[in-house]
C-alpha positions, 0 to 999 in steps of 0.5 A: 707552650703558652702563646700571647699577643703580637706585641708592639716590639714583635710587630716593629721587627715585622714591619721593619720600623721602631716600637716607638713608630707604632702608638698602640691603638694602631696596631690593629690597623697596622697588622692589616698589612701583615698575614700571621698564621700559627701551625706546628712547623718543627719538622721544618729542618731547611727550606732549600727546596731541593733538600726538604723532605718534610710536611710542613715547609712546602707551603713556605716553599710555594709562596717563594717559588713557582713551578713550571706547572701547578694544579688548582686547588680541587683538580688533581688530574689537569696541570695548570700553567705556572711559569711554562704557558704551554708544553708539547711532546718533543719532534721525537715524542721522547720528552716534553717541551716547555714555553715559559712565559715572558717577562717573569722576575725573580724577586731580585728584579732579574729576569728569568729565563731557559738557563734558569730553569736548566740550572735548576733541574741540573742542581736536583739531579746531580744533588740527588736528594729524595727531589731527584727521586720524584723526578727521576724519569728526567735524564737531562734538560735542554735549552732550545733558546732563552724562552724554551727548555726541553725535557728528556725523559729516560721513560717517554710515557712516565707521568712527569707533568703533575711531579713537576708543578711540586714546590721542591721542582721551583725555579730558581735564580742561577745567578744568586744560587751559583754566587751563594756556593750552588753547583750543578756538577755530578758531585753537587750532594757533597760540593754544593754549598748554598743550602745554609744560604737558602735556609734565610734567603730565597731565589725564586719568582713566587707573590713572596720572598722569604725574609727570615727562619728561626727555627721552632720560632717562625718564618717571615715571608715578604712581598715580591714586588716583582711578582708576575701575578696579582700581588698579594695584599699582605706586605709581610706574612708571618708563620709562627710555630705554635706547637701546643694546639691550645695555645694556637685556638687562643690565639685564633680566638684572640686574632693574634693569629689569623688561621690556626691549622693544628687544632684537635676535633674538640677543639673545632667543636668550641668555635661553633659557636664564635662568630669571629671564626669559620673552619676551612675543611677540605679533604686532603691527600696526606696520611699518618703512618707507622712503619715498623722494621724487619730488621732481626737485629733490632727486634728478631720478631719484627722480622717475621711476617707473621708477627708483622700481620698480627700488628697490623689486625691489633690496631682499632683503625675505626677508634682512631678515625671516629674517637680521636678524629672526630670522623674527619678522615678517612683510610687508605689500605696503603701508600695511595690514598683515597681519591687517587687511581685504584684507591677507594674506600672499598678497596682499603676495606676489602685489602687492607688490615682491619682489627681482628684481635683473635686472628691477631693472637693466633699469628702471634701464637704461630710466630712462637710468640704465644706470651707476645713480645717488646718493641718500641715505637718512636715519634716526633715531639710534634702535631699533625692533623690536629693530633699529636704523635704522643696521643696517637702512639698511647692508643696504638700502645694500647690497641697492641697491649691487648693482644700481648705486644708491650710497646715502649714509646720513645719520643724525640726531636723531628730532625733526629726522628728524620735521621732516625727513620732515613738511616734505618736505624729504628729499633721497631716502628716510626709514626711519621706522615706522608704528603704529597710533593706532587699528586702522581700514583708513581711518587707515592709508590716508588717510594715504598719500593724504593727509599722507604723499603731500605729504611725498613730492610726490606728486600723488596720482590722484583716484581713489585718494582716492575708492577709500579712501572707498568701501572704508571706508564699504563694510559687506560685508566681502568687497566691502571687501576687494577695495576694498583689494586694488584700492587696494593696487594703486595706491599699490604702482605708485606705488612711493614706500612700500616696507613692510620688515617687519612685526614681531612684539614680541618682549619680555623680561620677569622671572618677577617679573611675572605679567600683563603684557598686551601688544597690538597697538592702539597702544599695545603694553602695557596698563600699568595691568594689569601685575601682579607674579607 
């Protein structure tokens, strides 16, 4: 893909004048009003917050929507008032309640209240897309009066708080979500009709309000001047998809862009010695995967554990993390990354896979696969974390080659990867990612014994379900971790999720810009709190 400069005709639609209104030599001066940042956002499939399921849209989805709660960039564990000021248990400590905090407007200028916040729980519950999933300790939500909403819980003692200061739990505007074909009745997932709106509107309280998306081409974000906070000093910000790394570390080096978010490791290394440009670091939560099917009808050797193992113990994971990253990542042993309760990088030594090509050979032998077997892996035409999913999947074709294992690649659009993946219909294995829509032990472990078990046809053992509530609902943190630990143990055995890093963002950003807040929560930059140097 090649990239150029902001032209005079891009710049007037941004701005919303003519072409002929900006003489040339002003558009250096002009663009100080207007935040352009290049990423891979080709998994951006809708901006419905409660529909999205993905990586990237969560940080257009934080600009636009505020939460009841939030978390501050380095603190994971204490939840933050957002748009609720203060919460307390319920009279009888079955739920939470929540005080919102007054005078705050969606961007239509409109007030928000408790209707608001009740409307817009009602609508993820009974639309029951994966949001509902994070959230399903909730049974219903309760006007107290216009200033507080009660939070049933069906699990009193479940970790709802940090769930809800995701972007996906953002409060929306009834009034404009009904009048757009929103609807809160039980069969919401098929009756509701305001996802297509949402994909070029939005109905929230955030420092922004979305303009336009155009798919694989950007988005546009505009300034609330209703915001509740400290306004941002961008009027417009602009996202473009810029899916080539190379094309986003010319345009970071050119500031046609102000901050480049895919670039690879060598890469980084060239703009050490640019004085225009500063690289943003910051340990993240997220993680790239390869989840491989037991499905016999797909691959009947995939359905055998042993075959499974032999996979996870012919990956060179040390490879990945120091040749291909450039050391800037880390590895969990699974579905709970490194810096959360019960997850260390000990532990992901002592319990996860590590290579070992003999032992490797020996499972395959002992599954009657002695001369090794196909399968395929498929992976999204995309990038993430400065690599692309093709470089990722070559080594892996590689890695397992060594020990008999001929893979076939198959690449494919991100929206039919997600179909491919969420319907269980991979003929072996999917590299895909996971990122946090809210920093719980309980998300990232309900899902693989729930939503992530099915899609590779796992029947997953009682036990491991009944594990993930114990050791959620455990409030000694010591007691908890050995919980995890325990769990971790099982799905590891279990062999259909093998984690290949954990990455550390790495982001280019010109000196032109001061603050410029990344965090780890789920949204990777607080885009209202950007601010020019």
């Amino acid at each position: 893909m090649t990239t150029t400069a902001l032209g005079r005709r891009s710049l007037a639609q941004i701005l919303g004048c003519s072409a002929a209104a900006i003489p040339a030599g002003a558009r250096a001066q002009a663009r100080g009003g207007v935040l352009v940042i290049g990423i891979d956002i080709s998994d951006t499939v809708t901006l419905d917050p409660v529909r999205q399921a993905q990586y990237t849209p969560p940080m257009t989805l934080a600009a636009v929507y505020d939460s009841l709660l939030t978390l501050e960039p380095g603190d994971y564990v204490n939840v933050r008032p957002s748009l609720a000021t203060a919460w307390a248990r319920t009279p009888d400590g079955r739920g939470w309640r929540f005080t919102l905090r007054a005078g705050v407007k969606f961007s239509t200028g409109n007030v928000m209240t408790a209707e608001d916040v009740k409307f817009t729980f009602d609508r993820i519950l009974n639309m029951r897309e994966q949001t509902q999933q994070y959230i399903k300790a909730v049974d219903r939500v309760e006007v107290v009066d216009p200033q507080t909403v009660d939070f049933i819980l069906n699990a009193p003692n479940a970790p709802i708080l940090p769930i809800l200061a995701n972007p996906g739990c953002g409060i929306m505007e009834k009034a404009v979500v009904v009048a757009q074909g929103g609807v809160v009745a039980p069969a919401a997932k098929e009756t509701d009709r305001a996802t297509d709106w949402l994909n070029g509107n939005s109905a929230g309280t955030g420092p922004f309000r979305l303009l336009r998306w155009e798919r694989n081409n950007q988005i546009l974000l505009q300034r609330n001047p209703h915001y509740w906070g400290a306004a941002s000093p961008y009027e417009r910000v602009v996202i473009r998809h810029l899916s080539d790394s190379a094309a986003q570390l010319l345009a970071v080096r050119r500031g046609d862009i102000a901050a480049a978010f895919n670039l690879i490791p060598e890469q980084i290394s060239t703009l050490r010695a640019d004085a225009a440009v500063r690289i943003e670091r910051m340990p993240s939560l997220d993680f790239v995967y390869m989840a491989v099917t037991e499905n016999a009808a797909a691959n009947p050797a995939l359905a055998k554990k042993e075959v499974r193992h032999a996979i996870g113990h012919a990956i060179d994971y040390d490879s990945i993390l120091g040749s291909m990253l450039g050391g800037a990542a880390q590895r969990p042993a699974h579905f709970l990354p490194i810096g959360v309760n019960g997850s260390t990088e000990a532990i992901a030594r002592q319990i996860g896979f590590n290579q070992d090509l003999d032992r490797a050979r020996a499972l395959l032998n002992t599954a009657g696969f002695a001369q090794g077997f196909e399968m395929e892996i498929a992976y999204g035409n995309a990038a993430v974390a400065g690599i692309t999913y093709q470089v990722l999947a070559q080594k892996l074709q590689a890695d397992l080659a060594r020990v008999g294992i001929r893979v076939r690649l198959n690449p494919m659009d991100q929206v039919n990867l997600r179909t491919l993946f969420t319907q269980g219909r991979q003929a072996g294995a999917v590299l895909t990612f996971w990122n946090p829509p809210a920093v719980s032990n309980d998300l990232w472990a309900s899902a693989i014994v729930e939503r992530v078990a099915r899609r590779v046809h796992w029947t997953v053992p009682p036990e491991l379900p009944a594990l993930v509530q114990r050791a959620s609902e455990e409030q000694n943190l010591e007691r908890a971790a050995a919980l995890w630990v325990e769990w971790q143990r099982g799905v590891v055995d279990a062999a259909h999720h093998f984690v290949l890093f954990q990455p550390n963002y790495q982001i280019a950003v010109r000196n032109a810009l001061g603050a410029f807040p990344l965090t780890a929560a789920g949204w990777q930059l607080e885009m209202g709190r950007v601010r020019p140097a």
